[in-house]
C-alpha positions in Angstrom: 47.3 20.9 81.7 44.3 20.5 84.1 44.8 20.5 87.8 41.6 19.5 89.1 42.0 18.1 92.2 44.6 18.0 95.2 44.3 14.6 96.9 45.8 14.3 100.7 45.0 10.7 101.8 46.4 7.4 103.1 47.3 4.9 101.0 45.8 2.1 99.3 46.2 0.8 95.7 42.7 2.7 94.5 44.4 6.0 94.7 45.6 5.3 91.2 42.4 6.7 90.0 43.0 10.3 91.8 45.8 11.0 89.3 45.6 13.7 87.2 48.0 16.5 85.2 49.8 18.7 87.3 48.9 22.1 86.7 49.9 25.6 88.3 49.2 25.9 91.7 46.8 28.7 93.8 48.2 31.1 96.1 50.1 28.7 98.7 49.6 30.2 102.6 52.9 30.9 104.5 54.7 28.1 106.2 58.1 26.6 107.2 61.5 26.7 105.0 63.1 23.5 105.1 66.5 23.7 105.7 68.8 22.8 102.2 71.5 20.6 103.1 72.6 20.1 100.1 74.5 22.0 97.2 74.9 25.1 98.4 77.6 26.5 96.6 75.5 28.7 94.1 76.1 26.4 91.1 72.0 25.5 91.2 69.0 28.4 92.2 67.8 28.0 95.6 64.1 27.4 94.3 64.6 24.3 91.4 61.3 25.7 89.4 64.1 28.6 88.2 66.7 25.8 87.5 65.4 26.7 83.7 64.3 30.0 83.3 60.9 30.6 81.3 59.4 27.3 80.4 56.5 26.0 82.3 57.9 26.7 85.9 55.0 28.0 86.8 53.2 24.4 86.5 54.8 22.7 89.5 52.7 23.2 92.8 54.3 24.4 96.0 52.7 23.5 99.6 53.4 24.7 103.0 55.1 22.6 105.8 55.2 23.0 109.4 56.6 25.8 110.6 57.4 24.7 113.9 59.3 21.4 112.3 60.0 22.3 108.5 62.7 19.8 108.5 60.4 17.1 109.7 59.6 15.8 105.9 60.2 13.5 103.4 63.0 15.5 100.9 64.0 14.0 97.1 67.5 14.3 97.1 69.6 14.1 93.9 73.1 12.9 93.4 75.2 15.2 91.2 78.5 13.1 90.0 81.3 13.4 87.8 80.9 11.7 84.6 83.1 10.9 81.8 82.6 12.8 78.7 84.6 12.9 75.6 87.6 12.0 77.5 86.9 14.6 80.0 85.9 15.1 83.6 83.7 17.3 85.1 80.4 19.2 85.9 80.6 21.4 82.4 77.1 21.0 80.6 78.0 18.2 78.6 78.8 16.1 81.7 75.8 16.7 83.4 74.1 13.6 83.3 73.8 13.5 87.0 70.4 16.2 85.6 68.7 14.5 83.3 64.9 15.2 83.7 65.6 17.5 86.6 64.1 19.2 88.2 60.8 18.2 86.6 61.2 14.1 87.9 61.7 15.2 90.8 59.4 17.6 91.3 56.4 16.0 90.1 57.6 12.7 92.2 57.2 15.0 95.3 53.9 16.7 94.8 52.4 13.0 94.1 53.5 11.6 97.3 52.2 15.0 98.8 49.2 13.8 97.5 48.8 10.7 97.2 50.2 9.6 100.6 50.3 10.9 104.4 53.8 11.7 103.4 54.5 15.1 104.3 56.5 16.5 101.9 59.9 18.9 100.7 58.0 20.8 97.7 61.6 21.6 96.5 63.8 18.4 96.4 67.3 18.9 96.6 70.7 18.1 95.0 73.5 16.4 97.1 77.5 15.9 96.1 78.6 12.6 97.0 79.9 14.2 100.5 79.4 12.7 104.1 77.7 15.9 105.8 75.2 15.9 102.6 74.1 12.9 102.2 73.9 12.1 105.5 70.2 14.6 106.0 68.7 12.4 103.5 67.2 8.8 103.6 66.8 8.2 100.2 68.8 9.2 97.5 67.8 9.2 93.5 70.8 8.6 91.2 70.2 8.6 87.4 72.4 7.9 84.1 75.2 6.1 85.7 76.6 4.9 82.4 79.2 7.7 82.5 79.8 7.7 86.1 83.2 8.2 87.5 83.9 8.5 91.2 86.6 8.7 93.3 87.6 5.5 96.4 86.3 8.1 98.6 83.7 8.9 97.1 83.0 5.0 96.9 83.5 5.1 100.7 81.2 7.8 101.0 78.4 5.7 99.8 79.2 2.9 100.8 78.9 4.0 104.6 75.8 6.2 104.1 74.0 2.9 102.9 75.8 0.9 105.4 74.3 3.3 107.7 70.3 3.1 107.0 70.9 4.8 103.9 69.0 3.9 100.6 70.1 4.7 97.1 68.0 4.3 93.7 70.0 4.0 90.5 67.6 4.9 87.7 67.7 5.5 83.8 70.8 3.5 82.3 70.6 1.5 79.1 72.9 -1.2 77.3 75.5 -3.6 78.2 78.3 -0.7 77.6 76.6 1.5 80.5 76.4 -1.4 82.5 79.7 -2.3 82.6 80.9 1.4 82.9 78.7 1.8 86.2 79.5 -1.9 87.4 83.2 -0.2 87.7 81.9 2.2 90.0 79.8 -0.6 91.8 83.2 -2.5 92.5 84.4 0.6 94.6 81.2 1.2 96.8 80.9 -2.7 97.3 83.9 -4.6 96.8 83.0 -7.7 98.5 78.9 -7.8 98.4 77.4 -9.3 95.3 75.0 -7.9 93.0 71.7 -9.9 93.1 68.5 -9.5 90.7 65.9 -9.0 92.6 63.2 -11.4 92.0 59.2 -9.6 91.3 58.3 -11.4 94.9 60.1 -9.0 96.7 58.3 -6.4 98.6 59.8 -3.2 97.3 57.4 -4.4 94.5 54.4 -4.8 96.7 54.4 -2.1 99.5 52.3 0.0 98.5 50.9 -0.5 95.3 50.8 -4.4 94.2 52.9 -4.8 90.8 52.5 -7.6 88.4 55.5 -7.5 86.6 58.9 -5.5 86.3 57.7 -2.4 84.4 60.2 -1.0 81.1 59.7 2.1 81.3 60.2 3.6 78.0 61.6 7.5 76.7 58.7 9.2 75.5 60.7 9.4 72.0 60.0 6.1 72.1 56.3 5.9 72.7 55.5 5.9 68.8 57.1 2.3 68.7 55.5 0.9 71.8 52.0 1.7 70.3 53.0 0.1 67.4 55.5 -2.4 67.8 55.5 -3.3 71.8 59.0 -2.4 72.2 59.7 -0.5 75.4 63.4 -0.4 74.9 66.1 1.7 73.6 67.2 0.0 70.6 70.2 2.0 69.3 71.9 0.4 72.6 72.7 -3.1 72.2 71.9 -5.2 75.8 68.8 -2.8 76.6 66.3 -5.0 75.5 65.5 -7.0 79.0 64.9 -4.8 82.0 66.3 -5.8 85.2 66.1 -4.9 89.1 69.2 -5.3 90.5 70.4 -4.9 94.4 72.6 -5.0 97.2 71.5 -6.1 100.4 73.5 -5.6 103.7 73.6 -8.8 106.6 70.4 -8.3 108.0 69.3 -8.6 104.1 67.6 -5.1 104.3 68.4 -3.7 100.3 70.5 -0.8 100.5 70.3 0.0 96.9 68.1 -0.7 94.2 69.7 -0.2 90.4 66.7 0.0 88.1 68.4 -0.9 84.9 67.1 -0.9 81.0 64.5 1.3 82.4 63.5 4.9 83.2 61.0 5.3 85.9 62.0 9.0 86.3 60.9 9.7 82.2 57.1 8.4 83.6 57.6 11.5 86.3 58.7 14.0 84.1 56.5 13.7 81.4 53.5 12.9 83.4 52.0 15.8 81.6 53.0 15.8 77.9 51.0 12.9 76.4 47.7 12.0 77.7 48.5 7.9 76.2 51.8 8.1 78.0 51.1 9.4 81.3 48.2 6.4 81.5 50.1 3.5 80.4 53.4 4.2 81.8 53.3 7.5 84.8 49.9 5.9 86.3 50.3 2.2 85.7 54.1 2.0 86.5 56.2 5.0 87.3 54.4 6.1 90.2 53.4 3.0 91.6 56.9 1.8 91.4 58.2 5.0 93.0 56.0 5.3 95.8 57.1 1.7 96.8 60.9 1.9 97.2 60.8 5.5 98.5 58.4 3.8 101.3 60.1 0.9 101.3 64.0 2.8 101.9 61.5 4.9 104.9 60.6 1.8 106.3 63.7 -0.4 106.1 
């Protein structure tokens, strides 16, 4: 991978054409440590580029931040959940669907908005529990492969008040009418009497920074081979995943609290930005960081 260029400007829908492959990063001058208010019980490595050990750590930038304010920055904070897994309950490896594509999705979400936008920006992310004095730190919060979710009525309460209270949640990366009705049990707890609307492509959170003309289907790259060939952007060993949707839940004032990005997987177009030249340009570029940029500045704005 090439990294030819590090891009610091406002924003405006042009800056699609500064995208390019992450590559490793120069020497990175001293500055600030955010603080981590997440996970900090030493289940996860302090810096997330050692999360896997050898690999291509080495390829995601770092970037200083202020060291008079190091807190004073936009962080991408991860849910990590229980799921249910062969009858069991847990955080064991096979549960831990709360990690799919991390930390790369994340990672490579952050250093585009570092350089795409006047964002300034957490090089590290971080991981949250569903816990009050976590997820409290954090505007906006990415959750991913909620077909196996299973939380507790205070856990429900939990996010229920953090949205309630500014908060913003994105639900990313589920497939099928069986994962929808698994995680629509878990959308009973957090909102038991507000409806889940679709929301319609007029909507800003498609417009706010980048102008979308239609609700993008993300595709798995394992699927790329039959989008080139066939047009079809959808998992089809899961029955009910062949329409995407944008669902939501909007609080009095109709501000959207959380936005549940269904039959899709924007965070696949972040992670594998840099595997296939064909796939980064017609899904990272064209729709997964587009789409992205939008509802994280739409949850900062609203």
């Amino acid at each position: 991978m090439n990294h030819s260029r590090t891009v610091k400007v406002g924003l405006a829908a042009s800056l699609l054409s500064a995208l390019c492959f992450i590559g490793a990063a120069d020497d990175v001058p001293a500055g600030g440590k955010p603080t981590n208010f997440g996970v900090t019980d030493g289940s996860l490595p302090e810096d997330p580029r050692d999360y896997r050990r050898g690999g291509n750590a080495n390829d995601y930038p770092t970037w200083p931040v202020s060291k008079e304010l190091p807190n004073d920055i936009f962080t991408f904070a991860r849910i990590r959940y229980n799921s249910m897994s062969y009858g069991g309950r847990g955080w064991g490896r096979g549960n831990r669907k709360w990690a799919t594509d991390y930390p790369d999705s994340d990672m490579n979400m952050s250093y585009r908005l570092q350089q795409l936008t006047s964002l300034q920006v957490n090089p590290n992310g971080a991981v949250v529990d569903i816990d009050p004095e976590q997820v409290r730190h954090y505007p906006f919060l990415y959750m991913i492969e909620v077909g196996d979710i299973d939380i507790t009525d205070d856990e429900a309460k939990t996010l229920r008040d953090y949205m309630l209270n500014g908060g913003f949640i994105m639900v990313d990366d589920f497939w099928g009418t069986r994962e929808w009705e698994n995680f629509e049990v878990a959308l009973k707890q957090i909102w038991p009497d507000r409806k889940i609307e679709e929301i319609p492509l007029e909507h800003e959170i498609f417009h706010m920074v980048f102008p979308l003309k239609v609700k993008p289907q993300i595709p798995h790259i394992r699927f790329a081979e039959y989008v080139i060939n066939q047009g079809v952007t959808y998992e089809f060993d899961k029955p009910g995943s062949e329409q995407v949707h944008y669902r939501g839940v909007f609080d009095d004032k109709r501000r959207l609290m959380m936005v549940i990005c269904w039959n899709t997987d924007t965070g696949e177009g972040w992670e594998q930005e840099g595997t296939d030249p064909w796939y980064f340009r017609e899904f990272s570029e064209k729709y997964a960081y587009p789409l992205g940029i939008n509802i994280i500045f739409y949850a900062l704005t609203h």
